[in-house]
LUMNU-254905 format. One line per field, with one value per residue (C-alpha): residue number from 1; residue in one letter; x, y, z. Coordinates in steps of 0.02 Angstrom, whole numbers, always signed. Each point is the difference from the previous one (the first is absolute). Example, Ala and Ser with C-alpha at 12.3 -4.5 7.8 and 13.67 -1.06 7.14 Angstrom:
// LUMNU-254905
k <- [1|2]
r <- [A|S]
u <- [+615|+69]
v <- [-225|+172]
w <- [+390|-33]
This chain:
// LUMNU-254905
k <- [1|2|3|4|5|6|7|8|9|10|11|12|13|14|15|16|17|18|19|20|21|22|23|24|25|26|27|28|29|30|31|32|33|34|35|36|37|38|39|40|41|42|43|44|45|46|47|48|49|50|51|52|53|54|55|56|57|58|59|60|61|62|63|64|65|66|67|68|69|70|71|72]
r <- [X|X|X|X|X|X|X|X|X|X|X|X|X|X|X|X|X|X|X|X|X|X|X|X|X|X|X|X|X|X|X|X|X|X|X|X|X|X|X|X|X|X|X|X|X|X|X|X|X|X|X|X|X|X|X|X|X|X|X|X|X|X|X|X|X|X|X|X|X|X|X|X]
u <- [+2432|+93|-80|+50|-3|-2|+14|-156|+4|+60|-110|+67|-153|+22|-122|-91|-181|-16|+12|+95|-99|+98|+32|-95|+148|+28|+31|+166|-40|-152|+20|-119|-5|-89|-141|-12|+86|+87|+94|+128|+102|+189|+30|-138|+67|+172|-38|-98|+113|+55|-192|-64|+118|+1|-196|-37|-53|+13|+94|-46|+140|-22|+123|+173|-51|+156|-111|+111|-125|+85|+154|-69]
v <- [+1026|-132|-179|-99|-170|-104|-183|-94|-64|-178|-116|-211|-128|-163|-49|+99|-93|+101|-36|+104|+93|-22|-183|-91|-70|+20|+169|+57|+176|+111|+197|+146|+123|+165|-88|-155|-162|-133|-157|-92|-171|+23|+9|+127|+101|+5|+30|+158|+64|+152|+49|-55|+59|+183|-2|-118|+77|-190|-146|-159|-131|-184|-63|-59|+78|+138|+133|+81|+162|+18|+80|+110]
w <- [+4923|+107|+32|+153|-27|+164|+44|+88|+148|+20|+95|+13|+15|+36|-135|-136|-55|-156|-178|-135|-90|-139|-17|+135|+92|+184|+37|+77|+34|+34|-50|+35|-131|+10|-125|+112|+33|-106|+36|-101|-4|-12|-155|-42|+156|-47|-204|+56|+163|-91|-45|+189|+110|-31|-5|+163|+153|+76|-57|+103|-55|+70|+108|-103|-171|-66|-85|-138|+61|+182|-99|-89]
């Protein structure tokens, strides 16, 4: 059996209100995941890109924040 793994699509915000969920710093981006949604600060976001990306339906990234996850 073959798995696909696909990138989510990339939305830019100007602003993201949320908090990380692991941390409590401002987040950076917002994903959707089949389970629900979670949001992260940058380093968070970055430190788990290689998990995220290939799960994430939806990455919302804030304006001027490199997620290491867009590469993947």
């Amino acid at each position: 059996m073959t798995t696909l793994m696909s990138t989510p699509e990339i939305v830019t915000v100007d602003e993201l209100t949320e908090r990380c969920d692991s941390c409590g710093a401002a987040a950076k981006l917002e994903v959707t995941l089949p389970t629900g949604t979670l949001a992260f600060c940058g380093h968070h976001a970055n430190r788990n890109a290689g998990k995220l990306a290939p799960l994430a339906t939806l990455a919302r990234v804030e304006k001027g924040f490199e997620w290491a996850g867009i590469a993947q």
